[in-house]
N, C-alpha and C positions, 0 to 999 in steps of 0.2 A: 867296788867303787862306793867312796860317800856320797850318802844323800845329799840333795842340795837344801841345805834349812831357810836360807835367804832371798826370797823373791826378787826378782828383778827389777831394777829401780823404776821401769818404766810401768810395771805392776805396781810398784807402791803407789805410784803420781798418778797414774792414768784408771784405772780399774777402778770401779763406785763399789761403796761395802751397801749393804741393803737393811733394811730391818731394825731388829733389835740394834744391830753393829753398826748403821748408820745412826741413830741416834746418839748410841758412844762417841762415837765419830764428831759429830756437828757439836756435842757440848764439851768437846775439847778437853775432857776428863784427864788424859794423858799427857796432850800437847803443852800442858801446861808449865807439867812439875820436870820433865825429860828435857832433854835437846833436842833440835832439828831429826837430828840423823838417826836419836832414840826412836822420834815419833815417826818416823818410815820406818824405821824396823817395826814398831808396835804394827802397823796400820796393813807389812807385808804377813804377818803373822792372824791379823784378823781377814786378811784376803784370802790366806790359806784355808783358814778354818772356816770360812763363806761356803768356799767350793765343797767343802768336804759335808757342809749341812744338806747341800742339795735340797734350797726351798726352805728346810725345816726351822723352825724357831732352836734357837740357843738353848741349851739345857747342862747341868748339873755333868747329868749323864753320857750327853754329847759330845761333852768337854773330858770328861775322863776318857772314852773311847778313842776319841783325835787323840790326845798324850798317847795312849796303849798302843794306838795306829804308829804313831809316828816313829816308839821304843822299839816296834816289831822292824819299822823299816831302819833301824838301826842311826836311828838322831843319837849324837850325843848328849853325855849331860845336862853339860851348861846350856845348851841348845833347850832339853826338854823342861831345864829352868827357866829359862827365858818365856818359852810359849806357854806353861804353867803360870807362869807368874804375868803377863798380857790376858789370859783368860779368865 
């Protein structure tokens, strides 16, 4: 079975990102240069990676491990571009 790479829209609108990710969030870094639909996708991708910190602040190292996570649970490509290129 495929993973599901796509959060569910009521995760993208509903769910608060925290931290470091809420500041990206609130100065609209993304929303700006994307589309509507880009910027829920970006925002489902920073929600994932939220959970996946469990508390901990964003890191370098973090960020390569969530990609490796995610290769292991077999994302595809374009997929691990996508959330590469959000982080």
């Amino acid at each position: 079975m495929k993973p599901r790479t796509k959060a569910p829209k009521g995760e993208q609108l509903d769910d608060e990102l925290g931290g470091e990710l809420a500041t990206y969030e609130k100065a609209g870094l993304f929303q700006h240069s994307v589309g509507k639909k880009t910027a829920y996708r970006y925002r489902g991708v920073l929600l994932r990676y939220q959970r996946a910190l469990d508390g901990q602040a964003p890191t370098l190292e973090s960020s390569r491990q969530f990609l490796a996570h995610l290769r292991e649970q077999g994302f595809s490509s374009s997929s691990l571009r996508l959330y590469r290129a959000v982080l």
